[in-house]
C-alpha positions as CSV (number, residue, x, y, z in Angstrom):
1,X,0.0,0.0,0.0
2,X,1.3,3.6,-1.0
3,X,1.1,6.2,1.3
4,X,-1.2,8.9,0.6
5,X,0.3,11.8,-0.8
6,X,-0.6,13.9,2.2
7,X,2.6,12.5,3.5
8,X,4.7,13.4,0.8
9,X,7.9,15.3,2.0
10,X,10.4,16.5,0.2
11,X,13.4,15.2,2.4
12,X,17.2,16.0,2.8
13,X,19.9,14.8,2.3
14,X,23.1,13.6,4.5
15,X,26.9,13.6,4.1
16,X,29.4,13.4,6.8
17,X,33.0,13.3,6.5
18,X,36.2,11.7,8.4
19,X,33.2,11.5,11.5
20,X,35.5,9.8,14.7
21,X,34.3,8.5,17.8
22,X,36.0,8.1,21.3
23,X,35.2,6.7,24.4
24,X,37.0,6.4,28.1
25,X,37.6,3.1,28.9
26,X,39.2,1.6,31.7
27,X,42.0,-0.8,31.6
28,X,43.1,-4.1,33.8
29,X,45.6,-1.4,35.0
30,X,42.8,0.9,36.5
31,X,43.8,3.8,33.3
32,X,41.4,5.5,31.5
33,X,42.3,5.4,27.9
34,X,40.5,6.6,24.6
35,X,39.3,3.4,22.6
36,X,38.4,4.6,18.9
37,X,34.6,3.6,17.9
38,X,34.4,5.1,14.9
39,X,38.0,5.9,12.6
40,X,37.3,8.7,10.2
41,X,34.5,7.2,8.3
42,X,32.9,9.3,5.5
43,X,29.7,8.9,3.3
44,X,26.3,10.5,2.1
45,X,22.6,9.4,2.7
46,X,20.3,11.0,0.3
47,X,16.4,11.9,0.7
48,X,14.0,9.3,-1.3
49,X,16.4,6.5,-0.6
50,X,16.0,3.6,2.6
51,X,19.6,2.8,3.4
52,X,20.9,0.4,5.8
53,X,24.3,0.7,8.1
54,X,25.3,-2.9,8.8
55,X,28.2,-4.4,11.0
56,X,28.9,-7.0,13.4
57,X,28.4,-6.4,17.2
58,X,30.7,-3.4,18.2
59,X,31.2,-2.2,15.1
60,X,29.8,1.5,16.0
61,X,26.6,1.2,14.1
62,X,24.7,2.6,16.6
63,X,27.1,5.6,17.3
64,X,27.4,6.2,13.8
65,X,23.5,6.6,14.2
66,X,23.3,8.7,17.1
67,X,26.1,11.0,15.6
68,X,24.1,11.5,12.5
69,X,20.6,11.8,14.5
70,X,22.2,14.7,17.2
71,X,21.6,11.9,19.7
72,X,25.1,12.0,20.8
73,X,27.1,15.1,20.8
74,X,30.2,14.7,22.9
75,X,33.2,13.0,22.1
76,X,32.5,13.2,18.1
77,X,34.9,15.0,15.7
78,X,34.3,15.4,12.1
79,X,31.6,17.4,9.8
80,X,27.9,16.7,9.2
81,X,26.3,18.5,6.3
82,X,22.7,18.7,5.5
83,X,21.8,19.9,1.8
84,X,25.3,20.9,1.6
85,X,25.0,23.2,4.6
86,X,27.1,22.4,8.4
87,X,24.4,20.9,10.1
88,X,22.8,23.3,12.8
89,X,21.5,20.7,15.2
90,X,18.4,22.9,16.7
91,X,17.2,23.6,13.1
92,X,17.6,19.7,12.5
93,X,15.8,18.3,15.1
94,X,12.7,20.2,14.0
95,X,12.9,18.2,10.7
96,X,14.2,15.1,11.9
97,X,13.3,11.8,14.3
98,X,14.7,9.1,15.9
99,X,12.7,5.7,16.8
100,X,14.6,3.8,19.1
101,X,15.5,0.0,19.4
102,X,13.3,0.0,22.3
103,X,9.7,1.1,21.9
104,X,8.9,3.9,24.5
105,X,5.2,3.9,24.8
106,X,2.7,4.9,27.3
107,X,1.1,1.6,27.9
108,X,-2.1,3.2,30.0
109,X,-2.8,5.1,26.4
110,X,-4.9,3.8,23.7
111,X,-3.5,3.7,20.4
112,X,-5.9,6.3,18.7
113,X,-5.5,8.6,22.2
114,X,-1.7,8.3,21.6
115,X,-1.6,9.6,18.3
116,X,-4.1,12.5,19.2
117,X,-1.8,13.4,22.4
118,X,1.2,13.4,19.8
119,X,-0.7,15.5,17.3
120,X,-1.8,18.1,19.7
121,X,2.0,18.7,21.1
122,X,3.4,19.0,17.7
123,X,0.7,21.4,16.5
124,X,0.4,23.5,19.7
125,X,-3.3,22.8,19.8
126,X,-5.6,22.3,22.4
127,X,-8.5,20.5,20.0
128,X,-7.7,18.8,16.5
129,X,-9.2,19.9,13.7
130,X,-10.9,18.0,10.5
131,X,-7.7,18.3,8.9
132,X,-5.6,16.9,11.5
133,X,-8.1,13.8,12.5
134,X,-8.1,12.9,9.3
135,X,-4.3,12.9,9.3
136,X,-4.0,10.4,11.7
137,X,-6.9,8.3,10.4
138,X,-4.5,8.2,7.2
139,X,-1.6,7.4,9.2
140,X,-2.7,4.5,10.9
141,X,-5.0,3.5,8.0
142,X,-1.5,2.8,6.0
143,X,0.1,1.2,8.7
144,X,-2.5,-1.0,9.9
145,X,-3.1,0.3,12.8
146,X,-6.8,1.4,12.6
147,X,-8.7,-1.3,13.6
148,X,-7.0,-1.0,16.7
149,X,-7.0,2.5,17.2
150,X,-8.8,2.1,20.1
151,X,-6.6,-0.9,21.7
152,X,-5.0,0.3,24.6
153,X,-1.1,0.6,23.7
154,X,0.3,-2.8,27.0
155,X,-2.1,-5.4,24.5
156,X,0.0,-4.8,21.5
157,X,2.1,-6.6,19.4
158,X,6.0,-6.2,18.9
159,X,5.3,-5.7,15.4
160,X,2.2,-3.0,16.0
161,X,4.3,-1.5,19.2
162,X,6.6,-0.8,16.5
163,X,4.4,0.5,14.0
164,X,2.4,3.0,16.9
165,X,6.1,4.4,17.4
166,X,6.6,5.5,13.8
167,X,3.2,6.6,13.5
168,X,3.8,8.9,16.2
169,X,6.1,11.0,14.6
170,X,4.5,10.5,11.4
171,X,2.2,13.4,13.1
172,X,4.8,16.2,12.4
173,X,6.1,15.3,8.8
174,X,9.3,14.7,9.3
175,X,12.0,14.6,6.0
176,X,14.3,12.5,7.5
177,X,13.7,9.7,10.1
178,X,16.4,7.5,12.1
179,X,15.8,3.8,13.0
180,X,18.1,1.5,15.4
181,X,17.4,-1.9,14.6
182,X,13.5,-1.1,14.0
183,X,13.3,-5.7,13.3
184,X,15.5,-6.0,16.6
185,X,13.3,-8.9,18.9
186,X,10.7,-9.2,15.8
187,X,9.5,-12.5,14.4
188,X,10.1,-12.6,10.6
189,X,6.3,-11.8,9.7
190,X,7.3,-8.8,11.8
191,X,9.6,-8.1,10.6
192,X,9.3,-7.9,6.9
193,X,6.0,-5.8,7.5
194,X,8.1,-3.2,9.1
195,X,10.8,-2.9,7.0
196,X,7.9,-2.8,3.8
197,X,6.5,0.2,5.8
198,X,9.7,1.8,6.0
199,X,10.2,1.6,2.3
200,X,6.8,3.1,1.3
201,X,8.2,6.0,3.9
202,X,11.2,6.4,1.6
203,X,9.0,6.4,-1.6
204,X,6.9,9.6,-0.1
205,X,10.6,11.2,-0.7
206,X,11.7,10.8,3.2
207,X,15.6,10.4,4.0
208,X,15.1,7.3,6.2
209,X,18.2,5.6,7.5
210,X,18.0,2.6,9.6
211,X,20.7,0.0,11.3
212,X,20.4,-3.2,11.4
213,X,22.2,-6.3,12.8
214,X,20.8,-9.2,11.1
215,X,19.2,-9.1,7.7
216,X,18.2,-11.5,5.5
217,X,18.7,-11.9,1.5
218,X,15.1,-11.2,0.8
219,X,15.2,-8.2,3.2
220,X,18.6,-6.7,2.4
221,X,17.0,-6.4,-1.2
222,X,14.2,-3.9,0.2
223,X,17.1,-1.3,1.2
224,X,18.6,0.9,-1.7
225,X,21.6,2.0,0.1
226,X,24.5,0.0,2.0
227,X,26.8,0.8,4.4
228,X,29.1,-1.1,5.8
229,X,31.7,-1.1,9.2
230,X,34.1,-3.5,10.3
231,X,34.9,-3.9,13.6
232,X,37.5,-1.1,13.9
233,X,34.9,1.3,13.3
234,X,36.1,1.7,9.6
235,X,33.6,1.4,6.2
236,X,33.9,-1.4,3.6
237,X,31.4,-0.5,1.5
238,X,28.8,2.3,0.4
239,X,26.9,2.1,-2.3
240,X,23.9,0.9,-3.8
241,X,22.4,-2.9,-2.3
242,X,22.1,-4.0,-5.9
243,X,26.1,-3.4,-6.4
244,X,27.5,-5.3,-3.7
245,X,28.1,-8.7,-5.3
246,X,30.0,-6.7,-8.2
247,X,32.2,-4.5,-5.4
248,X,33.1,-7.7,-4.0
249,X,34.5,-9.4,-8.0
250,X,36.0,-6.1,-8.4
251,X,38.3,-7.3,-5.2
252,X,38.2,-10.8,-6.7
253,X,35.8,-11.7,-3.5
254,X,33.1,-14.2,-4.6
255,X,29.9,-14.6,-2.7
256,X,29.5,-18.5,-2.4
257,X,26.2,-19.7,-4.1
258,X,23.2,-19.4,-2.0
259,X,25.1,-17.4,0.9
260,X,23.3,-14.6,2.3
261,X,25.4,-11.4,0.5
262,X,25.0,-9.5,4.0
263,X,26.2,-12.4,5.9
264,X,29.0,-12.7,3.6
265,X,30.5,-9.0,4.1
266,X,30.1,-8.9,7.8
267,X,32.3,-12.2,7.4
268,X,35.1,-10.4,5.4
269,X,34.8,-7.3,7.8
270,X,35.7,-10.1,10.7
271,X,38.5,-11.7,8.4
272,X,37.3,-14.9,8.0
273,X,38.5,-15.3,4.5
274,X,41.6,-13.5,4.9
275,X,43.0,-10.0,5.8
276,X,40.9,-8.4,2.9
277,X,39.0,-5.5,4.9
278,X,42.0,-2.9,5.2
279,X,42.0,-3.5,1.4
280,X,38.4,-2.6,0.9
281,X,38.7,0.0,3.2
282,X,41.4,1.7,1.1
283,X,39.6,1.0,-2.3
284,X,36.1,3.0,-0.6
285,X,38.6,5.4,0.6
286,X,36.4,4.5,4.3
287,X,32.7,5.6,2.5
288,X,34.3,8.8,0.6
289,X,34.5,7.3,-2.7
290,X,31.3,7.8,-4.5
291,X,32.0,5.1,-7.3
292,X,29.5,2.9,-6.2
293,X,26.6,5.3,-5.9
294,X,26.3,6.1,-9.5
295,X,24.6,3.9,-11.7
296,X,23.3,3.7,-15.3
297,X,20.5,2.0,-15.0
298,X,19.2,3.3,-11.8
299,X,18.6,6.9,-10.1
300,X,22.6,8.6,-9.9
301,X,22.2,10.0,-6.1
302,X,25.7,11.5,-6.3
303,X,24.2,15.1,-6.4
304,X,25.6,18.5,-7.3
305,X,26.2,21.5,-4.3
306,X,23.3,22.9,-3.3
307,X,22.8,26.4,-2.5
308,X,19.9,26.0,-0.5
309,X,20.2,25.1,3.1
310,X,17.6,23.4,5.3
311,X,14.1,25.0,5.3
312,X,13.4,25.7,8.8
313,X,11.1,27.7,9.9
314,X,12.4,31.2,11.1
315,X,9.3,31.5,13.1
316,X,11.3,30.4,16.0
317,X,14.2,32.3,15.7
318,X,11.7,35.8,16.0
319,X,9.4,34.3,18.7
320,X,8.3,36.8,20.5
321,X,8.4,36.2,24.8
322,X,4.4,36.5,24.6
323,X,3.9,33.8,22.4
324,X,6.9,32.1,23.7
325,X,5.1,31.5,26.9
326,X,1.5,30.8,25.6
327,X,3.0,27.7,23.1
328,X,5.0,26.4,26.9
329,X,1.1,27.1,28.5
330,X,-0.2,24.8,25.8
331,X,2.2,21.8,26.3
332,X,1.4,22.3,29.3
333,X,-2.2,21.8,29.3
334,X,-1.9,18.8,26.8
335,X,0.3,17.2,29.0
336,X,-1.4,18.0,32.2
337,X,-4.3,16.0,30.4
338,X,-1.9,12.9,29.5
339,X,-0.9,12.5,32.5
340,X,-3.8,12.6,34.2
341,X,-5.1,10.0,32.1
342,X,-2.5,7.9,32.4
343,X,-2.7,8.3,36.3
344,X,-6.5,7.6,37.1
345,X,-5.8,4.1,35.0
346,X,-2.9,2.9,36.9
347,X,-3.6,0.7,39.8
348,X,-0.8,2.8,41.9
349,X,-3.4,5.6,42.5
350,X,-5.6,2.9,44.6
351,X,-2.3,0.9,46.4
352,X,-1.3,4.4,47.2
353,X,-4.7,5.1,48.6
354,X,-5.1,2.3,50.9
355,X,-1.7,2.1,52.3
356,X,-2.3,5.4,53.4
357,X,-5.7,4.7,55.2
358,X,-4.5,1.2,56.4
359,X,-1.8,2.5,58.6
360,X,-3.3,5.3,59.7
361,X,-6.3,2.6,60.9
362,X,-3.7,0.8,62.5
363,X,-2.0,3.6,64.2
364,X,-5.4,5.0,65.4
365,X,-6.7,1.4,66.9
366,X,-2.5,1.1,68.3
367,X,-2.4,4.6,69.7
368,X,-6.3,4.7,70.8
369,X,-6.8,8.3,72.9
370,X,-3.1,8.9,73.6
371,X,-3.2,12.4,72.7
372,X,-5.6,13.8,75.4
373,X,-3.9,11.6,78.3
374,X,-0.7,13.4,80.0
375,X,0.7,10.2,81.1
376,X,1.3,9.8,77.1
377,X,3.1,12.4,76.1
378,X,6.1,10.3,75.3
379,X,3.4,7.4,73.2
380,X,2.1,10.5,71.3
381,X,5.1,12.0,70.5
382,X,6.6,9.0,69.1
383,X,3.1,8.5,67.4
384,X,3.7,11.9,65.6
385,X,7.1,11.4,65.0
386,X,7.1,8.1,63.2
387,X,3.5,9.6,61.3
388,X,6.2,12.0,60.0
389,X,8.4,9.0,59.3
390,X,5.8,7.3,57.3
391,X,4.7,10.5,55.1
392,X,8.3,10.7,54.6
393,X,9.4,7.5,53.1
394,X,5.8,6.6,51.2
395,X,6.3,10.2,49.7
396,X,9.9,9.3,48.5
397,X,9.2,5.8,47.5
398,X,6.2,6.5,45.6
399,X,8.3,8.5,43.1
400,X,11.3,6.2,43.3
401,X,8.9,3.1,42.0
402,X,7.0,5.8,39.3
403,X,9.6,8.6,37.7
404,X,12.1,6.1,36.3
405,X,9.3,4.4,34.4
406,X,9.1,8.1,32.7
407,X,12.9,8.8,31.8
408,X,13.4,6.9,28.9
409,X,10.0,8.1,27.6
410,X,10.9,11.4,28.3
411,X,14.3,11.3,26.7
412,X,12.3,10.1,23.2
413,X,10.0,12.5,22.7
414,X,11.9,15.8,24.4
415,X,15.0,14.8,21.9
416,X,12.2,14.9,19.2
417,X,11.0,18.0,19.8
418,X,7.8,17.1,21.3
419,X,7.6,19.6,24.1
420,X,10.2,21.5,26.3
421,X,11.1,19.8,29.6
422,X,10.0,22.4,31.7
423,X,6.2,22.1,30.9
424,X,6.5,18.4,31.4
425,X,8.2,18.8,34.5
426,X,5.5,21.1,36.3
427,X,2.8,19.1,34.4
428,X,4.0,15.6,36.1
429,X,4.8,18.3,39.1
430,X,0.6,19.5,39.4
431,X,-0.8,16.0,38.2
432,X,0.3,14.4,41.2
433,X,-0.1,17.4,43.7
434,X,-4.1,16.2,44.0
435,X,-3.0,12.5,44.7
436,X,-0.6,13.5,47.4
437,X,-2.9,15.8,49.0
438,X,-5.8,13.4,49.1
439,X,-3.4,10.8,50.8
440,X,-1.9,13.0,53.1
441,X,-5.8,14.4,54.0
442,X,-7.0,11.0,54.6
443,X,-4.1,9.8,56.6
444,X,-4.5,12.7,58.8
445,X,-8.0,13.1,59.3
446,X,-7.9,8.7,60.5
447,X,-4.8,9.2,62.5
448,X,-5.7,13.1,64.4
449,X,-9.5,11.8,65.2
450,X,-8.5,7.9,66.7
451,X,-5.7,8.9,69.1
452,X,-7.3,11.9,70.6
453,X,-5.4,15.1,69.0
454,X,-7.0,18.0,69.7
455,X,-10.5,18.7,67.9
456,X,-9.5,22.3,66.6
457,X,-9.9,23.0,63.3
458,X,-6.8,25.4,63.3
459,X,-4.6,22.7,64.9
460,X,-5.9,20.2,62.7
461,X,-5.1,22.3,59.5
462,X,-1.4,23.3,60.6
463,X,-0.5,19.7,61.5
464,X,-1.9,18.5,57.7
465,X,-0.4,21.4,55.9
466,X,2.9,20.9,57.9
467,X,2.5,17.0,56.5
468,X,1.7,17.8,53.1
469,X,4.7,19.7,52.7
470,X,7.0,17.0,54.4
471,X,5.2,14.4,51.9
472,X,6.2,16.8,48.6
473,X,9.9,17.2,49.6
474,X,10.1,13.7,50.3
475,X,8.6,12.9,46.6
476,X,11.5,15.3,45.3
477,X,13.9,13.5,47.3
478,X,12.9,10.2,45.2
479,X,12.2,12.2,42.1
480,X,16.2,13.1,42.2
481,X,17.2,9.9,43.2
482,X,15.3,7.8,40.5
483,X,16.4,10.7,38.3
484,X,20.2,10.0,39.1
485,X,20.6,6.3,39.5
486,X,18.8,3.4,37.0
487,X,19.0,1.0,39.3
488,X,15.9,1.0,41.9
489,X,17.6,-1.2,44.5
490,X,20.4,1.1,44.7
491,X,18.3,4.3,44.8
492,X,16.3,3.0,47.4
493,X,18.9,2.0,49.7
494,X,20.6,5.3,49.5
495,X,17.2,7.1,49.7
496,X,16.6,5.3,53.1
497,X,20.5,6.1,54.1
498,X,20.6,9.7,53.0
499,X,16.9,10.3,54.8
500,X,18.4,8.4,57.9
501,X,20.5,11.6,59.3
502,X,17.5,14.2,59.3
503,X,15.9,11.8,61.9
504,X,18.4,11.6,64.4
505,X,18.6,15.2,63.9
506,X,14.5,15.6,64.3
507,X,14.8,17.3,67.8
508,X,12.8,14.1,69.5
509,X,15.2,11.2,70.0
510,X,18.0,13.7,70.8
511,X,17.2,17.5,72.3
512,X,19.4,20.6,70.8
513,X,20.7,21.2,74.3
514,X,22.0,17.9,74.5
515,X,23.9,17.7,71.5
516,X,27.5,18.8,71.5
517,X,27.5,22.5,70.0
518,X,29.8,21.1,66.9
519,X,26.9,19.4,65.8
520,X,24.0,21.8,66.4
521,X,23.6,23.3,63.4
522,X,22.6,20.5,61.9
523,X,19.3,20.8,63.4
524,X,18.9,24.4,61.6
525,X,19.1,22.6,57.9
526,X,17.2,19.3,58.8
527,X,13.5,19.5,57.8
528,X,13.0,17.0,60.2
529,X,13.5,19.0,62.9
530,X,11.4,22.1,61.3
531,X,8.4,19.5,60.8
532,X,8.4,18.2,64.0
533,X,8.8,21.4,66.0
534,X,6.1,22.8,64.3
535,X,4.0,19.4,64.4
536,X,4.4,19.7,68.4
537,X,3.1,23.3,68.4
538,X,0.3,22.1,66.6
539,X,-0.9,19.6,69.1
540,X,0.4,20.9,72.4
541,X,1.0,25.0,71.5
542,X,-1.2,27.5,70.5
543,X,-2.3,28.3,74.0
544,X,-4.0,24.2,74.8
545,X,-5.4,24.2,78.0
546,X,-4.0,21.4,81.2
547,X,-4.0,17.9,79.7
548,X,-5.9,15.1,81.6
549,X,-4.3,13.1,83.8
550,X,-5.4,9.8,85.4
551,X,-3.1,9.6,88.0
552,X,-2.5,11.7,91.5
553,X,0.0,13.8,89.6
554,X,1.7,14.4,85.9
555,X,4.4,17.0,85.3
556,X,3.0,17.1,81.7
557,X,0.0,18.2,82.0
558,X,1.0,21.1,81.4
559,X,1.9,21.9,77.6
560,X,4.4,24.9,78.1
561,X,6.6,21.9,80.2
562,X,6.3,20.1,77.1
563,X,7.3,22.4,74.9
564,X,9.8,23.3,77.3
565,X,11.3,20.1,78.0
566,X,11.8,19.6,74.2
567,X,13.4,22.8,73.7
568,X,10.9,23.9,71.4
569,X,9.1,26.8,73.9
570,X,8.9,29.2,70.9
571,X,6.1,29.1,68.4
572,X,7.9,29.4,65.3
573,X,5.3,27.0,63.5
574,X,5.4,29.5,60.4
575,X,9.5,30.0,60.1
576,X,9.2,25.9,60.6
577,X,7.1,26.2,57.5
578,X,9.0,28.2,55.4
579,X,12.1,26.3,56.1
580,X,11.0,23.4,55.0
581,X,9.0,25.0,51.7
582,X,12.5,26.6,50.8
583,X,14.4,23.4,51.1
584,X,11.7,21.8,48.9
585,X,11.7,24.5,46.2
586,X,15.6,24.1,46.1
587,X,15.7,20.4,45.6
588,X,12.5,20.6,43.1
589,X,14.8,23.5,41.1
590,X,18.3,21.1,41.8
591,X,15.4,17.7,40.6
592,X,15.0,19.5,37.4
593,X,18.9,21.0,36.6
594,X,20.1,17.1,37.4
595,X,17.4,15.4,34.9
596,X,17.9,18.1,31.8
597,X,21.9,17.8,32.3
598,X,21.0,13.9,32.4
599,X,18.8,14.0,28.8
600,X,21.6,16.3,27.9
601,X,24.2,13.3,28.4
602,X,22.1,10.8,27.3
């Protein structure tokens, strides 16, 4: 099936030249040295044309991809043109896509929801038009994917997973699109139906340039262009598929009958038939020679200097600052909406939920009427304490478990150009404000009423703001530890070690005026002490009248001794407050510097 010629796109074309690659690696000697990926390779991709970069494992096929792509930035030296022009990589991206080897998908989306959520970020739109629904009807019309449009995105198919993620950025029209291994853990049927939708992409006049790591005889034929890398990082071959077997009897290198050609190269490149890849490497001149590119009885793509460069809008080099901010206001609507939907179908919300009103039950039926009984005071203020405790670590686990799941989906579609990663930041940032405060509410409202707090509306809304807050800095906490570290284990662990200081400094199981003066102003930067001194003015400041006391006499029956005894006989429940809002809004600003430096490097 040809795509519609709505899709058509006139697309651009590629060169780079003498592109090397270095990475530190450590030796058995514990010395970092530079090990070469890619060795000065050279060699052109034009638009209308589905070319394939081939290679054994560790030949820098990948690299070479990500160099051309803009993926990867650092360590890179050599020149990338586009149309003849140095490549501007902001310009680029705007015209450009990469699908990864892994498919990124939001599995709690639908597949027709997905491709309307994509369409509205690209567009800037808060509603789709005719024009643009009957885009994407055309898009997944040709790639099979409407009959299932409304088949949520976890019960498909490697094949269709595959297909949704090239339909995705389908939305925007791009004229050159970037595959790594798109038929990487595909069955053959697969397979073949992605690569055949690849090539009708080419034929709409897209650049599309794909690696692959195994390909077949039948498939290798589907792809106009070849290139080809040995395992030094070095080309063999670049030219048109149809060619090869005549490169290789121009070296007097015969393809034995019924060998797979492809098979047969990556062979040479490994030396299995003899030391014949420096050779081939000379005689390409490493993918400048053009030799093999021209041919009489099919399209020449060697093409003459352009003059024109890439045709990028300028609208966003003249942007004004009012319309700067209303296009971040509408990502951020759009993905306000996304994520909500995404967030009222995932069981978490509910697990969340309960474990919340569960304990609280069980510290209510545990802790039964211990606040209004003086001969508590040291029950209740280890009741409150370890409440705090608990908001704490849910808080940061919650986001430990969740935001990690979001990185790599993140790093797709902000390298695209979807949106900017401020306005998915605050989005994911006010999505799950609601949850947390519902939680936090309910926890409260079990935990304050069971164990006999007192019933002041005043108290009872210091003590849950004072809560709420402790529960969003603790979610930061876990947002910058899943952001830093991929492994969960480990960024649990140090979550729990790195939380485990700002309790013993809490001001409850050591006092400030017991703690030797080296140490004491460690108390003035933990927000565990700021919570919990203003958690105890809550429920025993503010002026509370005697406590009750069952017994011929308690010294705490009094509040000011209390207060007193924890030196804590100041009200400062609003410089408590803002303490512990100001060390939120710091890590929240340091969350979001650490994860764009991190999309930066990745």
């Amino acid at each position: 099936m040809e795509l519609n010629s709505m899709l058509l796109n006139e697309g651009l074309d590629l060169k780079f030249e003498d592109l090397t690659y270095k990475v530190n690696n450590w030796t058995d000697k514990f010395k970092i040295e530079k090990k070469t990926i890619l060795k000065g390779v050279s060699g052109a991709f034009y638009q209308g044309q589905l070319c394939a970069i081939i290679g054994c494992s560790g030949s820098g096929k990948s690299s070479l991809l990500n160099a051309l792509s803009g993926y990867k930035t650092s360590g890179y030296s050599g020149t990338i043109f586009i149309n003849n022009k140095p490549q501007e990589l902001k310009s680029f991206k705007k015209q450009s896509c990469y699908i990864m080897q892994e498919d990124q998908l939001h599995v709690q989306l639908t597949v027709r929801e997905a491709m309307e959520f994509a369409s509205k970020l690209k567009c800037l739109t808060l509603s789709l038009n005719a024009n643009k629904l009957k885009m994407i009807d055309l898009i997944l019309e040709n790639l099979n994917l409407l009959k299932i449009q409304d088949t949520a995105t976890v019960n498909l198919s490697g094949g269709e997973r595959r297909k949704l993620s090239i339909a995705l950025e389908l939305v925007h029209n791009p004229s050159i699109m970037f595959f790594d291994e798109p038929t990487s853990g595909l069955d053959s049927l697969s397979a073949n139906q992605v690569l055949g939708t690849l090539r009708e992409l080419a034929n709409t006049g897209r650049n599309i340039i794909s690696t692959i790591h195994q390909v077949s005889a039948s498939q290798l034929k589907i792809f106009d262009i070849l290139y080809v890398l040995t395992p030094s990082g070095q080309c063999i071959y670049h030219g048109f598929t149809s060619k090869l077997l005549d490169y290789l009897a121009a070296q007097g290198l015969r393809c034995p009958l019924y060998h797979n050609t492809a098979d047969y190269i990556i062979e040479i490149s490994l030396g299995e038939y003899g030391d014949h890849a420096e050779k081939l490497v000379k005689y390409i001149k490493n993918g400048k020679s053009s030799e093999w590119l021209k041919n009489t009885g099919q399209k020449d793509l060697v093409k003459a200097d352009q003059s024109t460069g890439v045709n990028i809008n300028d609208e966003c080099q003249d942007r004004q600052l009012i319309k700067y901010i209303y296009n971040h206001l509408i990502q951020l609507v759009i993905l306000s909406h996304r994520c909500t939907v995404k967030t009222l179908r995932e069981k978490f919300i509910t697990t969340r939920l309960l474990v919340h009103i569960i304990v609280s039950a069980v510290y209510g039926w545990v802790y039964f009427g211990v606040g209004i009984n003086a001969s508590f005071i040291h029950d209740n203020l280890m009741l409150l304490f370890f409440s705090l405790l608990f908001i704490m670590y849910t808080a940061s686990s919650s986001m430990i478990i969740n935001f990690p799941l979001e990185i790599q989906i993140l790093s797709k579609e902000h390298f695209n150009q979807w949106y900017s990663l401020l306005s998915y930041y605050i989005s994911f940032t006010i999505v799950d404000l609601p949850i947390q405060v519902l939680c936090t509410f309910l926890y409260c409202v079990v935990l304050y009423y069971f164990t006999g707090q007192p019933l002041e509306w005043p108290r009872f809304g210091l003590y849950t703001l004072m809560m709420l807050m402790v529960g969003l800095l603790s979610q930061t906490i876990g947002m910058l530890m899943g952001t830093l570290f991929n492994d969960l284990r480990f960024s649990t662990i140090l979550t729990s070690f790195l939380l485990m200081p700002w309790m013993m400094f809490g001001g409850i199981f050591i006092k400030i005026s017991d703690t030797p003066e080296i140490f004491r102003w460690l108390f003035d930067i933990s927000f565990m002490k700021h919570a919990m001194e203003g958690i105890v003015h809550c429920v025993y400041g503010l002026d509370r009248p005697r406590l009750y006391c069952p017994k011929i006499y308690c010294y705490s029956t009094s509040p000011s001794n209390i207060l007193k005894d924890l030196d804590m006989p100041v009200n400062k429940y609003w410089l408590n407050f803002i303490a512990v809002t100001t060390i939120y809004l710091l890590l929240k600003v340091l969350t979001y510097l650490v994860l764009k430096k991190k999309l930066e490097i990745h």
